[in-house]
Residue, then its C-alpha position, 0 to 999 in steps of 0.5 A: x315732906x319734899x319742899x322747893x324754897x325760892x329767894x326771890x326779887x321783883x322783876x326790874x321796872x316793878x315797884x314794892x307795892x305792884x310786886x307783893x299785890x302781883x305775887x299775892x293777887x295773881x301769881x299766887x292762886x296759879x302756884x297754888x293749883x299746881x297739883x299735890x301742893x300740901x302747903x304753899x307759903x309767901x314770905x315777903x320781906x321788909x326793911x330789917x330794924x337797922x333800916x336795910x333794905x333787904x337783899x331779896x324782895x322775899x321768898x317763898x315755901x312749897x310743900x309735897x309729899x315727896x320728890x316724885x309728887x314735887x316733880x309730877x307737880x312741877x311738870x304738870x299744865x298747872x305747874x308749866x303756868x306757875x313757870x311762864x307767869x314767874x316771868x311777869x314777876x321776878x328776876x328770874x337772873x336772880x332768882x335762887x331755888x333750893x329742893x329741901x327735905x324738911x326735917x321739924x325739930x319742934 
């Protein structure tokens, strides 16, 4: 399995509540019809038990088959829409994206 992890935060100006509702509600379902997607997870973080807030807003998991079928997907209208929504919602400066082959130990 292919997968791209991205550590994401809000967009300036956006506050928690109108992020995690934008990127489940919205951004979400548009990711999600991109094509070959296997699996695609949100993880959207919370202030750590010592009362930090965290360094990014979340991060988010999407699974392919392999490095072709990730590529096909992200070049696709469905993909290209995923792109220019993320606009709307994040802080594309800060955003990192990492491409991972996944490796499950258990």
């Amino acid at each position: 399995m292919t997968k791209m992890i991205f550590l994401v935060n809000r967009r300036p100006g956006m506050d928690a509540d109108e992020f995690r509702r934008y990127w489940t509600e919205r951004h979400g379902p548009i990711a999600a019809r991109m094509p070959g997607v296997r699996k695609y997870v949100q993880h959207h973080a919370v202030t750590g038990p010592d009362g930090a807030a965290p360094e990014f807003d979340g991060f988010a998991e999407i699974w392919w088959d392999d490095a072709e079928a990730m590529a096909a997907s992200l070049a696709s209208p469905e993909g290209q829409a995923a792109e220019a929504d993320a606009a709307g919602l994040f802080d594309i400066e800060r955003m990192q994206v990492f491409a991972v082959e996944q490796a499950t130990i258990v």
